[in-house]
C-alpha positions in Angstrom: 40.6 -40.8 17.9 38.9 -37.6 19.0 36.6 -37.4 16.2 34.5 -40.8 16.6 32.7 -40.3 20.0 32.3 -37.6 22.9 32.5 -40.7 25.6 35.8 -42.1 23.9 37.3 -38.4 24.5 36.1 -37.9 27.7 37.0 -41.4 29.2 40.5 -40.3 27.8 40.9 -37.2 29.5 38.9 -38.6 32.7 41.9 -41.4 32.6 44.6 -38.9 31.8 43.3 -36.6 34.9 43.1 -39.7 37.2 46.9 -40.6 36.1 47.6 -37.5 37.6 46.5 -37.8 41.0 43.6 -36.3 39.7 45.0 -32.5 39.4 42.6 -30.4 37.0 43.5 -29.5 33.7 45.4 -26.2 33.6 45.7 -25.9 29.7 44.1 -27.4 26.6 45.7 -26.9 23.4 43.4 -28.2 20.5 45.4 -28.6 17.3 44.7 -31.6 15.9 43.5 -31.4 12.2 44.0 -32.5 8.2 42.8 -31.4 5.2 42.1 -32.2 1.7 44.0 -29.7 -0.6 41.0 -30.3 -3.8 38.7 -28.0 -5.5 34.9 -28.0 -4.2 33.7 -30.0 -6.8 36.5 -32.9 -6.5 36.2 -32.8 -2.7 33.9 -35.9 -1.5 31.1 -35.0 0.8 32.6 -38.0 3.0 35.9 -35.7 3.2 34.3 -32.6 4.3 32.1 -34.4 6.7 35.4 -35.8 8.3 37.3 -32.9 8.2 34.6 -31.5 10.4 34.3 -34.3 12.8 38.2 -33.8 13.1 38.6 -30.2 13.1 36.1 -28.8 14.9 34.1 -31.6 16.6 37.5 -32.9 17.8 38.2 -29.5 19.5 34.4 -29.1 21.0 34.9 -32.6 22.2 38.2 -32.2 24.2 37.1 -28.7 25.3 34.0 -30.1 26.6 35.4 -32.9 28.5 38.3 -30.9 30.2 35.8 -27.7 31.3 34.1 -29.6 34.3 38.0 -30.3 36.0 39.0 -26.0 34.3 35.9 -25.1 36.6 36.5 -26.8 39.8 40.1 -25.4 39.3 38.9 -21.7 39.2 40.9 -20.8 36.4 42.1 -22.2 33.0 43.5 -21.3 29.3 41.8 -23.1 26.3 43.7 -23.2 23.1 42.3 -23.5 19.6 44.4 -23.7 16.5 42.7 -22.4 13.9 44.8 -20.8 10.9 45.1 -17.8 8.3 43.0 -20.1 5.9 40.4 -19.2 8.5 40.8 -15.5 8.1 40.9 -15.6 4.7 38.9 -17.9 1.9 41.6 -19.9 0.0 41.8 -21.8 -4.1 41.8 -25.3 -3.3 40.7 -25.0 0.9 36.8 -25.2 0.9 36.8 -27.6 3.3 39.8 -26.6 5.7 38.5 -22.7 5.8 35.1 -24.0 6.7 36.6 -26.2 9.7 39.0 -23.7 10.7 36.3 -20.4 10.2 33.8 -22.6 12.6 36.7 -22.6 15.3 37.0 -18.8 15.4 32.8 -18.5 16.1 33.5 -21.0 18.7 36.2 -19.8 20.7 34.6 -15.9 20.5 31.2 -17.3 21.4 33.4 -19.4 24.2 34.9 -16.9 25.6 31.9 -14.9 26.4 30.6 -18.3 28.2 33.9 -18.5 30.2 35.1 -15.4 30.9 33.0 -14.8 34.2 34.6 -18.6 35.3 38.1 -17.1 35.0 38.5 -19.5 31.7 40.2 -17.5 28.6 40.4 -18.2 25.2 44.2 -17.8 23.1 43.0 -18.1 18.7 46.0 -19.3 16.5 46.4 -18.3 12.8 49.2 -19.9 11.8 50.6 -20.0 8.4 51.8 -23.1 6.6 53.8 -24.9 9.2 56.5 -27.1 7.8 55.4 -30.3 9.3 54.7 -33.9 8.1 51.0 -33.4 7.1 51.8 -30.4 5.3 54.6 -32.2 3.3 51.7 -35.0 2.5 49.5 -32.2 1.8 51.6 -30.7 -1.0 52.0 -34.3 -2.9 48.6 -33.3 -4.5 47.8 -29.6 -3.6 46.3 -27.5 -6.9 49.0 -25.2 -8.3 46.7 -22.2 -7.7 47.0 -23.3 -4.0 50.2 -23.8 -3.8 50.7 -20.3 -6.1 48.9 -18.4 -2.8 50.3 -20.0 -0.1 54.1 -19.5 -0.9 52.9 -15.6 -0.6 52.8 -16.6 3.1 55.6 -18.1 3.8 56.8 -21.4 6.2 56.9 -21.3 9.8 59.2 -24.3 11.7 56.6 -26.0 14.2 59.3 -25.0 16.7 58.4 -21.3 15.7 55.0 -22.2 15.7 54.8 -23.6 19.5 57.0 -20.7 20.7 54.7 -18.1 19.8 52.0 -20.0 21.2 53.7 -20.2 24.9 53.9 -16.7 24.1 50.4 -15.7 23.8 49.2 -17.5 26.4 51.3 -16.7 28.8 50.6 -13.4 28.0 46.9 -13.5 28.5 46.0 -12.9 24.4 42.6 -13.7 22.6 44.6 -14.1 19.7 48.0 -15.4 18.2 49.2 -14.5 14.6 52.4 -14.3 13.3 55.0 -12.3 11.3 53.2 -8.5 9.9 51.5 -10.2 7.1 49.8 -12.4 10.1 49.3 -9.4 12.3 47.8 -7.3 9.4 45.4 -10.0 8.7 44.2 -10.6 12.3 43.7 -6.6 12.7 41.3 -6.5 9.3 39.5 -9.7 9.9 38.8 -8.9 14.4 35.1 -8.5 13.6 33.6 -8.0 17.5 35.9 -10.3 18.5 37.5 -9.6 22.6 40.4 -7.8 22.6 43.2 -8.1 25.6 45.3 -4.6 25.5 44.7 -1.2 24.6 47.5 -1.5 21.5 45.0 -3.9 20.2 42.3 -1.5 20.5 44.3 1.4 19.0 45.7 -0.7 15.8 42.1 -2.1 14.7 40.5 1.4 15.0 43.2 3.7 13.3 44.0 0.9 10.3 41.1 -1.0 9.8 39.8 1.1 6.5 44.0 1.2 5.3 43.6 -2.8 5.5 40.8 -3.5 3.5 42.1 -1.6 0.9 45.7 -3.4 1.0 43.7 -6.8 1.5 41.4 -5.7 -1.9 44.7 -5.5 -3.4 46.0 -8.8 -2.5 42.9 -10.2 -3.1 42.9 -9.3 -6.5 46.8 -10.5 -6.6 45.5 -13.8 -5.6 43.1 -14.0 -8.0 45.0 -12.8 -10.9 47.6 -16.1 -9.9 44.1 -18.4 -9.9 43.4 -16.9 -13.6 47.4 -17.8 -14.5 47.3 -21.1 -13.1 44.8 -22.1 -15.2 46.8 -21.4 -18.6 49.9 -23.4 -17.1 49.6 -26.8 -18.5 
């Protein structure tokens, strides 16, 4: 369990490393996570304190544990999953965006940390993923929640992992997918690092275009919360 103890993680790892003739870690990919699908005010405080301790402590704890072997090694690629719930605030996903927002100021704070080690950062938004959790997840998921996210679409976890190869093999801060994931990552970079000149080039021309196409879908999004609400 990642999410009780930094020594339980990092006698874990330590063990894993040792199994393995003690080679350093060449990749971390942090992606475990739940969430509770519930309205702020029927969320427990015990539920959002776990969510963090899974989330986002869970990452922190793995990263910190593998860094020391990433260092020795000269070189290394840390992985975060975070999601398009944390680009974007979400009906239903108070908890999960605020997990999945914290990763994003922890891999760009990260990266600045790491850079000059030879360490780099790859950020994943993916959408829904059609997994087991997710199938759990929809057994009690609000309507409205379940009205926004089928705007998104359903990635495979096959789909998922491929595009994750992808981006890290290719050296990118971030990972998004389809031009609805792509759109959003452009309109939501902030001063986040950027790892080609394309990059550079989409997020100056068609920043201003996106926030006006975002407003739009914002108010789309809540005009389904306002609907939901007069289905019985």
């Amino acid at each position: 369990d990642i999410s009780q103890s930094y020594e339980e993680v990092e006698n874990a790892i330590q063990h894993a490393i040792r199994h393995h003739q003690d080679k350093p870690v060449d990749i971390l990919i942090n992606s475990a996570a739940i969430f509770y699908a519930r309205p702020f005010d029927q969320t427990k405080p015990e539920e959002f304190a776990e969510m963090m301790r899974i989330n986002y402590l869970g990452s922190v704890y793995c990263t910190q544990a593998c860094l020391p072997s990433m260092k020795r090694r000269g070189t290394g690629r840390i992985v975060f999953l975070s999601s398009q719930a944390g680009q974007l605030g979400v009906f239903g996903y108070t908890s999960y965006c605020s997990t999945k927002y914290a990763l994003k100021g922890l891999a760009e704070s990260l990266q600045m940390e790491l850079e000059r080690e030879n360490i780099y950062i790859t950020l994943v938004f993916p959408p829904d993923t059609d997994t087991p959790g997710l199938k759990e997840e929809n057994k009690s998921k609000p309507k409205e929640t379940q009205m926004i996210n089928e705007t998104s679409g359903l990635l495979s976890a096959e789909q998922v992992a491929k595009k994750i190869i992808q981006s890290t093999r290719k050296g990118s801060f971030t990972c998004s997918y389809g031009i609805n994931g792509f759109l959003l990552t452009c309109l939501t970079c902030g001063a986040q690092p950027v790892t080609t000149v394309s990059e550079i080039i989409y997020q100056s021309l068609f920043i201003g275009l996106l926030r006006l196409i975002m407003l739009r879908v914002l108010k789309s999004f809540y005009k389904l919360v306002k609907k939901a609400k007069q289905i019985p």
